[in-house]
C-alpha positions in Angstrom: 0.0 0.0 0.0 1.9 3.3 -1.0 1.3 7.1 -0.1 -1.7 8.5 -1.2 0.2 12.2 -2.3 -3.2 13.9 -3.3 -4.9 13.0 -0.4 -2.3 14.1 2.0 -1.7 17.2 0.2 -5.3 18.0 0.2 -5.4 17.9 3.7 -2.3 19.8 3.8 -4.0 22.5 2.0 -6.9 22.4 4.1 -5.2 22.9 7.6 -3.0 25.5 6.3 -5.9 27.3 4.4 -7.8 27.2 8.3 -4.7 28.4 9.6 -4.2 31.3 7.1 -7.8 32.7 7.5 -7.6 32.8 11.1 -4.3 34.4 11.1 -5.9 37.3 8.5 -8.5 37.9 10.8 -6.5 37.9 14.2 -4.0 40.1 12.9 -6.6 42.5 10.6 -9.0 42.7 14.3 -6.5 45.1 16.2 -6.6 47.1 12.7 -10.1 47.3 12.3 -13.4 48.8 13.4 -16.1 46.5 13.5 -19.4 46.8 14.9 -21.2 43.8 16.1 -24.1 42.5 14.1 -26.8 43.8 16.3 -25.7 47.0 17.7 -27.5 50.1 17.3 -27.0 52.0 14.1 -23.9 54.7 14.3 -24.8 58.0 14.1 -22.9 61.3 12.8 -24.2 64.3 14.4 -23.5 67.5 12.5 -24.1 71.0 14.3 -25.8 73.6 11.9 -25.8 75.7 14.4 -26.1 76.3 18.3 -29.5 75.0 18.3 -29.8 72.7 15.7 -27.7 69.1 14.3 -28.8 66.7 12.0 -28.2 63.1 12.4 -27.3 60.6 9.4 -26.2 56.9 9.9 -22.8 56.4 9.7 -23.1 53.9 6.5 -24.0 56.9 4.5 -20.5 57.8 4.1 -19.2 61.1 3.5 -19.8 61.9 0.4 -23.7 61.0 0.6 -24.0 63.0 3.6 -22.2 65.7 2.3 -24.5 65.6 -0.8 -27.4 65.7 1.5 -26.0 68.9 3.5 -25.3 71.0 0.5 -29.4 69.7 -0.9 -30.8 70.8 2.6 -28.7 74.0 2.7 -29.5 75.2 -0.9 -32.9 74.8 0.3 -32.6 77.1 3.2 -30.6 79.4 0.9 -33.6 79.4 -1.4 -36.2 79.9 1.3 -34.0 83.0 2.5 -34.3 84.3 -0.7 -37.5 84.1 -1.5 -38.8 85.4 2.0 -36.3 88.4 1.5 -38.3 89.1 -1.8 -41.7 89.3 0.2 -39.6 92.3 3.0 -40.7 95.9 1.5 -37.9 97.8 0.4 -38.5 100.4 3.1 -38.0 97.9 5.6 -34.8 96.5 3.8 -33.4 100.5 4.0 -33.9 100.8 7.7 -32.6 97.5 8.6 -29.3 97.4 5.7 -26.3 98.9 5.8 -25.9 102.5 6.3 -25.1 104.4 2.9 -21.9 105.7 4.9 -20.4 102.2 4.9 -20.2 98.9 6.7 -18.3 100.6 9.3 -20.7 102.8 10.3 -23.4 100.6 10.4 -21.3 98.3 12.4 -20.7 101.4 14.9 -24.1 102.3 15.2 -25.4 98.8 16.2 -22.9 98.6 18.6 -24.0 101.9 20.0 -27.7 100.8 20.0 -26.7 97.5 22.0 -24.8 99.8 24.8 -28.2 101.6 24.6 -30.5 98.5 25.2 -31.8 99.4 21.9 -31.3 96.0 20.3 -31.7 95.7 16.5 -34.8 93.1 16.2 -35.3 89.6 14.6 -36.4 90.7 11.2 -33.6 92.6 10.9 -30.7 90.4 11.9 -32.3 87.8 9.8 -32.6 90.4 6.8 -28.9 91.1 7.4 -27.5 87.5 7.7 -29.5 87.0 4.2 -28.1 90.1 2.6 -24.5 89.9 3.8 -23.8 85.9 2.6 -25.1 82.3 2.5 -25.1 79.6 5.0 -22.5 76.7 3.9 -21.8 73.0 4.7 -20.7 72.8 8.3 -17.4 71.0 8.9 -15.6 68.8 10.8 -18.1 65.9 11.0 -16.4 64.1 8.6 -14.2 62.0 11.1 -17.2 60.9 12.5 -18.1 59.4 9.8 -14.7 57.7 8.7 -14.1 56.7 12.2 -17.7 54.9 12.2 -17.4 50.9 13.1 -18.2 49.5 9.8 -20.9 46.4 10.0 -19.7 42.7 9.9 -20.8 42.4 6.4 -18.3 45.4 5.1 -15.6 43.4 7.3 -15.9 40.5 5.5 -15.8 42.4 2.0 -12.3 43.6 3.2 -10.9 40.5 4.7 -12.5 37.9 2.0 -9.5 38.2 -0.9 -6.7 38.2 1.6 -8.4 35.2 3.7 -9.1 33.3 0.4 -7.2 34.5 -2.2 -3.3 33.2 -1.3 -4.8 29.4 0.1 -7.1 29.6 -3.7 -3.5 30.5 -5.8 -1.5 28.1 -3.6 -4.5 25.1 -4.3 -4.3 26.2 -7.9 -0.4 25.8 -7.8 -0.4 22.2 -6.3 -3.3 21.2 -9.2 -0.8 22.5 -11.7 2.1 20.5 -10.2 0.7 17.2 -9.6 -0.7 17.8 -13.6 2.9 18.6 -14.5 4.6 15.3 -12.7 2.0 12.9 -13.6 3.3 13.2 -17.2 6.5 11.6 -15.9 4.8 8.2 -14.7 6.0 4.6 -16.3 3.7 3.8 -18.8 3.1 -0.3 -18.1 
């Protein structure tokens, strides 16, 4: 009864095929972020502003929640606008800029806040319209790339390095025992 080579080296492969996965995922763990399977969605929190932050899930990504932030922001833009067209220009006069300059006008509403005379709502908000536009907030974005990613985007990272080397070395034993079974005795 002689050796059985295919057999052995099947089983060869096998173990050492176990062996390499396991050693791709213990070493690749410390590396990455991965949230268990049923753990609560991750959240980015982004602060428009001291009263308000929207939440996205993390699996967005940032370019889809940037995307969404410049949509939502356009809109507001737009809204700004269009209320500003409905504000009489009489109203706009009083509560713009003083023909003298930005200066001035800057001086004179800090004069009227050491009065107590405090320039109202309508006109701070017709000033923030009239002097710029609201943009993207930033420095969410690490919350997004520092997110755990799921168990599923795990394996999609880990699967060609776990299974790609044993695959080539399997495929490189098939082609050797091919190759030197052409030198057996014909009997």
């Amino acid at each position: 009864m002689g050796i059985n080579w295919r057999r052995g080296a099947l089983r060869l492969w096998t173990v050492a095929s176990v062996m390499w996965c396991a050693l791709v995922v213990i070493v690749s763990s410390e590396q990455l972020n991965v949230a268990w399977p049923f753990a609560s969605l991750q959240m980015v929190h982004v602060k428009f502003s001291d009263t308000e932050t929207w939440d996205y899930p993390a699996v967005w990504g940032v370019a889809r929640i940037e995307a969404d932030l410049k949509r939502r922001i356009d809109d507001l833009n737009r809204k700004d606008r269009e209320w500003l067209t409905k504000i009489p220009e009489a109203r706009k006069a009083q509560c713009g800029p003083a023909a003298t300059g930005r200066a001035d006008r800057v001086l004179s509403d800090i004069d009227r806040a050491l009065k107590g005379d405090l320039a109202d709502e309508e006109c701070n908000k017709i000033f923030s319209v009239t002097s710029g536009q609201l943009a993207v907030p930033s420095g969410w974005e690490t919350q997004a790339r520092d997110a755990p990613m799921s168990i599923w985007q795990a394996i999609g990272k880990l699967a060609p390095w776990a299974v790609g080397p044993p695959l080539l070395v399997m495929a490189l034993g098939i082609a050797l025992f091919w190759a030197l079974a052409g030198f057996r005795r014909d009997s």
